[in-house]
C-alpha positions as CSV (number, residue, x, y, z in Angstrom):
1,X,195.8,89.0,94.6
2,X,195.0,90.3,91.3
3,X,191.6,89.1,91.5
4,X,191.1,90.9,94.8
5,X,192.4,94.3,93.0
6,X,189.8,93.3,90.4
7,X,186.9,93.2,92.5
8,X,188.0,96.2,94.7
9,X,187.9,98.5,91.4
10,X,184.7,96.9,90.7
11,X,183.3,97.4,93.4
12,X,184.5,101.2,93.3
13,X,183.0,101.4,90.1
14,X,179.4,102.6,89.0
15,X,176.8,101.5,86.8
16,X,176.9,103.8,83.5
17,X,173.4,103.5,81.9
18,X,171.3,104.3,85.1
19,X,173.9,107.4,86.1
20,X,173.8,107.9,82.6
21,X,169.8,109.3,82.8
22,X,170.3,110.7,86.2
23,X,172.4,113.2,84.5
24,X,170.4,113.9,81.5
25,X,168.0,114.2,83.8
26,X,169.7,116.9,85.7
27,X,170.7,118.7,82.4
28,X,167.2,119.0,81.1
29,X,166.2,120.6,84.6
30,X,169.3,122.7,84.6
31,X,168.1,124.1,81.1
32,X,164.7,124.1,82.2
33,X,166.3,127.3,84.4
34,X,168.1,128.8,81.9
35,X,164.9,129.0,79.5
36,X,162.6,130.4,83.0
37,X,165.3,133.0,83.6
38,X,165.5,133.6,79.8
39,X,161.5,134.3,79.5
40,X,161.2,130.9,76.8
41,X,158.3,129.4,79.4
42,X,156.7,127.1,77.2
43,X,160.2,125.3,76.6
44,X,160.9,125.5,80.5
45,X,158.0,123.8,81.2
46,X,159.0,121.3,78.2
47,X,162.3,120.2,79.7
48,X,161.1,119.6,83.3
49,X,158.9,117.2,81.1
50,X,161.7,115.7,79.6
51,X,163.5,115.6,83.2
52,X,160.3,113.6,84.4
53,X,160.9,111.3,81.7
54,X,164.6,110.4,82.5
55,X,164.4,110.4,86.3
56,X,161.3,107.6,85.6
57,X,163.9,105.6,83.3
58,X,167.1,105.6,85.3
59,X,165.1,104.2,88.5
60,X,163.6,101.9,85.9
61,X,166.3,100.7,84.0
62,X,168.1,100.4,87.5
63,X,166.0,97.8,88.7
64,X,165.8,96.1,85.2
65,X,169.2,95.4,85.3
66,X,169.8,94.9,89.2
67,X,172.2,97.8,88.8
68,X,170.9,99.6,92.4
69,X,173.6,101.3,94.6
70,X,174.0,103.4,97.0
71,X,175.4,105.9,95.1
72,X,172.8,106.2,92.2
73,X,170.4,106.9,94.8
74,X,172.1,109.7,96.2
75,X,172.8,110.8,92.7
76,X,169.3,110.8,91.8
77,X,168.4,112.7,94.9
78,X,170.8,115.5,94.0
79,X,169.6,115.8,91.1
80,X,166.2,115.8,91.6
81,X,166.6,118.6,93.7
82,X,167.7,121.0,91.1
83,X,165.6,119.5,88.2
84,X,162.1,119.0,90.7
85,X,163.1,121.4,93.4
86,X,164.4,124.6,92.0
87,X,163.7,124.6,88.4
88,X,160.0,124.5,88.5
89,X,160.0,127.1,91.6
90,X,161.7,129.8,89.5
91,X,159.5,129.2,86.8
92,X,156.6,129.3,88.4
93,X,158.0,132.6,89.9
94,X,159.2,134.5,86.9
95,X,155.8,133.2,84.9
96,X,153.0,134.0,87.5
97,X,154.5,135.2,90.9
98,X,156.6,137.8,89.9
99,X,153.9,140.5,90.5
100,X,153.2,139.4,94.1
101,X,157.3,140.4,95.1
102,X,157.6,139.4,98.4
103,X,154.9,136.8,98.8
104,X,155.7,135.7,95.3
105,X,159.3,134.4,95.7
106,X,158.4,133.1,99.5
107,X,156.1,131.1,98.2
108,X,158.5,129.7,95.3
109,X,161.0,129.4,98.1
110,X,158.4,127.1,99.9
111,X,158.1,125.2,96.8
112,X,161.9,124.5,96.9
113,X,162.6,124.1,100.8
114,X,159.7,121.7,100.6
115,X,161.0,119.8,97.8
116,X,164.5,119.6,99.5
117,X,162.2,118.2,102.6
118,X,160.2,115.8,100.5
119,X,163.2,114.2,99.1
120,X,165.4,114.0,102.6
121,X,162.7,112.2,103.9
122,X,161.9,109.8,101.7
123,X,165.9,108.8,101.9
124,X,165.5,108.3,105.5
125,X,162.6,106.0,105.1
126,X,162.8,103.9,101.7
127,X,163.5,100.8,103.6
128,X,160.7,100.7,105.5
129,X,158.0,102.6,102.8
130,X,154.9,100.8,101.3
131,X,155.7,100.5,98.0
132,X,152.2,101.0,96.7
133,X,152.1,104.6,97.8
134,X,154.0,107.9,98.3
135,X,154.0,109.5,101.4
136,X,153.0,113.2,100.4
137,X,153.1,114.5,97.1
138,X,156.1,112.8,94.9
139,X,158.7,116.4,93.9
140,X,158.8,115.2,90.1
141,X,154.4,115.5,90.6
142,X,154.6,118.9,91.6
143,X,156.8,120.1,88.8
144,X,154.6,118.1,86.4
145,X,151.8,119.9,87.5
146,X,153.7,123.2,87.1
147,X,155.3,123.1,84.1
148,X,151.8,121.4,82.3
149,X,150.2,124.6,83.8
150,X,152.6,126.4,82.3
151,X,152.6,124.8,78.6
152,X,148.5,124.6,79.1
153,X,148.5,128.5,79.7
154,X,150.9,129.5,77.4
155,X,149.2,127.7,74.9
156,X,145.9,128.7,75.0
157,X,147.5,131.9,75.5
158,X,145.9,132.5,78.7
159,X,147.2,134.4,81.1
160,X,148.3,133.3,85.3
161,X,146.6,134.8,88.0
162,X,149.0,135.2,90.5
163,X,147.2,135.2,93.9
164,X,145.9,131.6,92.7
165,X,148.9,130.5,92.0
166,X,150.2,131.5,95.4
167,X,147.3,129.4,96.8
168,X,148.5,126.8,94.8
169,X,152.0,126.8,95.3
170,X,151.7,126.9,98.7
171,X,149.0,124.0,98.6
172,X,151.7,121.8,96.6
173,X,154.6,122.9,99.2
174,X,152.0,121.5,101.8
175,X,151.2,118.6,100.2
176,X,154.8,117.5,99.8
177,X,155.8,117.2,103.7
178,X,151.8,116.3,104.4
179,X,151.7,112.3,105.4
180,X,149.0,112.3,102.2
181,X,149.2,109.1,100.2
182,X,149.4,109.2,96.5
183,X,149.6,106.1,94.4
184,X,153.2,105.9,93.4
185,X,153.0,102.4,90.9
186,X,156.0,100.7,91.9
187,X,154.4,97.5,92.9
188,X,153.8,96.7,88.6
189,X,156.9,94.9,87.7
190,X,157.3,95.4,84.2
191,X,159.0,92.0,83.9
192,X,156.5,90.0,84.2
193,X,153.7,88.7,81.7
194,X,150.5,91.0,81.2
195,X,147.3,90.7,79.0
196,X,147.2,91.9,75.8
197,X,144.6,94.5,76.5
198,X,147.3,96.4,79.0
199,X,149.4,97.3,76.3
200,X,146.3,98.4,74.0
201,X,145.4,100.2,76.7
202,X,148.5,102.0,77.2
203,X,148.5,102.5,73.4
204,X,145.7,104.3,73.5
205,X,146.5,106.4,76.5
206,X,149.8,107.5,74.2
207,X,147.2,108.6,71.4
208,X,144.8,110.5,74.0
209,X,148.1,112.7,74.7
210,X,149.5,113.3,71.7
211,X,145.8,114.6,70.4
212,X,146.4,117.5,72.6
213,X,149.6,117.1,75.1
214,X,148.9,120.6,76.1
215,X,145.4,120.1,77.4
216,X,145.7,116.1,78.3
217,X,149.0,116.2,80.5
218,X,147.8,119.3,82.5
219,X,144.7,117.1,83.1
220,X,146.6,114.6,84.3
221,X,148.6,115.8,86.4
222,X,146.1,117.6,87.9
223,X,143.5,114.6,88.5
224,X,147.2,112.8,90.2
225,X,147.6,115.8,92.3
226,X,143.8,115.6,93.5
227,X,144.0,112.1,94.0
228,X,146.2,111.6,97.2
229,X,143.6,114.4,99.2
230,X,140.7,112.2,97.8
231,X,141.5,109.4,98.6
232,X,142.4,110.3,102.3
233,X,139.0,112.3,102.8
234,X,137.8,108.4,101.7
235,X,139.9,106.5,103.8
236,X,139.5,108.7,107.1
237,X,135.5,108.4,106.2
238,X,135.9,104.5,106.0
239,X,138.1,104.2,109.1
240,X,135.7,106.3,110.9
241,X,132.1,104.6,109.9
242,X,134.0,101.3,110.6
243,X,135.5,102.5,114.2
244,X,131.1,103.6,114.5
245,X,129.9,99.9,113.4
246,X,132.1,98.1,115.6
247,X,131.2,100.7,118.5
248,X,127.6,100.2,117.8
249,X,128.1,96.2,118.1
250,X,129.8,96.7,121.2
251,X,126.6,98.7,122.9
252,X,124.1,95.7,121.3
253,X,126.4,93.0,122.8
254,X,126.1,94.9,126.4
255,X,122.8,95.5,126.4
256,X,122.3,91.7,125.2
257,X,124.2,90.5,128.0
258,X,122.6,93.1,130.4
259,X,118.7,91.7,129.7
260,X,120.2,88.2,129.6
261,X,120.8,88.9,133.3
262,X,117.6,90.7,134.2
């Protein structure tokens, strides 16, 4: 009987380390808001970097230690919401939308509503997902590519136009209930063996960023972003010239057959 009580509050319990990240990860986005509403961009668009960071670990280290539940993932959903959802919309508002009133916080309200769409879907189909890809754009990519815009402007002391970053937002809102595919990396398991020339090469990724974060990550994000629309341009062109060649065979095998018989 004891044992049973045993396994019954073990079973009620939850895995710290994991839950542990999800909520830094919701504090860095929460402050991310605080420093957009408090005109501090640069260190907005900092935190939703550092809420990137901890929502890739806690899935990571999840798996690592074979600590998934049920509840972690809906943890990690809420949280993403406020951290991927919300935080980057209102700074993209209060930094480059602002001046567009109406059409500006409609289409940071898009950004968010989408997000919150993104994210209920993905839920709903996990179980039966390719692994390999995304379907439409990931939420932590589209505040990546926000708050990079955001540190690459405010850098470079540049300054937003807002009309394209209307066209933008909306674009990103799009591309997060679109059934674009983006590359999403899950299927490297970081358990197993690799060559040698995988971790120089990931060394010297680490040293192309840190010569310029500002610049590099905006870059990056940017090229992911692109990347999903690319490659489905690609794939629709394959699938079509293929669908052409096999159409093509088809008429040369019926007009073969057709002379056979004349």
């Amino acid at each position: 009987m004891v044992q049973a009580h045993k396994r019954s509050v073990t079973r009620r319990g939850i895995y710290l380390l994991p839950s542990l990240f999800t909520l830094m990860g919701l504090f860095s986005g929460f402050y991310a808001l605080i420093a957009a509403v408090q005109g501090r961009y640069e260190l907005a668009g900092w935190a939703i970097l550092a809420a990137a960071l901890f929502d890739m670990l806690d899935g990571r280290v999840a798996r690592l230690l074979n600590a998934e539940t049920a509840f972690g993932a809906e943890l990690d959903s809420l949280c993403d919401m406020v951290s991927f959802g919300l935080a980057p919309a209102v700074l993209v508002y209060l930094w480059a939308l602002a001046p567009l009133q109406k059409f500006g916080w409609l289409a940071a309200f898009l950004i968010t509503a989408c997000a919150a769409l993104r994210l209920a879907r993905f839920n709903v189909q996990l179980a039966s997902q390719d692994k390999r890809y995304f379907q439409g754009l990931p939420t932590p990519a589209t505040a990546l590519l926000l708050a990079t815009a955001v540190l690459f402007h405010e850098q470079g002391d540049y300054q937003p136009i807002a009309w394209l970053w209307f066209v933008i937002s909306v674009a990103l809102a799009w591309l997060m209930v679109s059934g674009v595919r983006f590359l999403s990396g899950k299927d490297i398991d970081l358990k197993q063996r690799r060559p040698f020339t995988m971790l120089v090469g990931m060394l010297l990724v680490i040293v192309f960023i840190m010569a310029d974060p500002y610049k590099v990550l905006f870059a990056i994000m940017l090229i992911y972003c692109l990347h999903g629309p690319v490659m489905s341009v690609w794939q629709h062109q394959k699938a079509t010239r293929h669908r052409l060649a096999k159409r093509r065979a088809r008429m040369r095998g019926h007009n073969t057959s057709n002379g056979d018989e004349n």
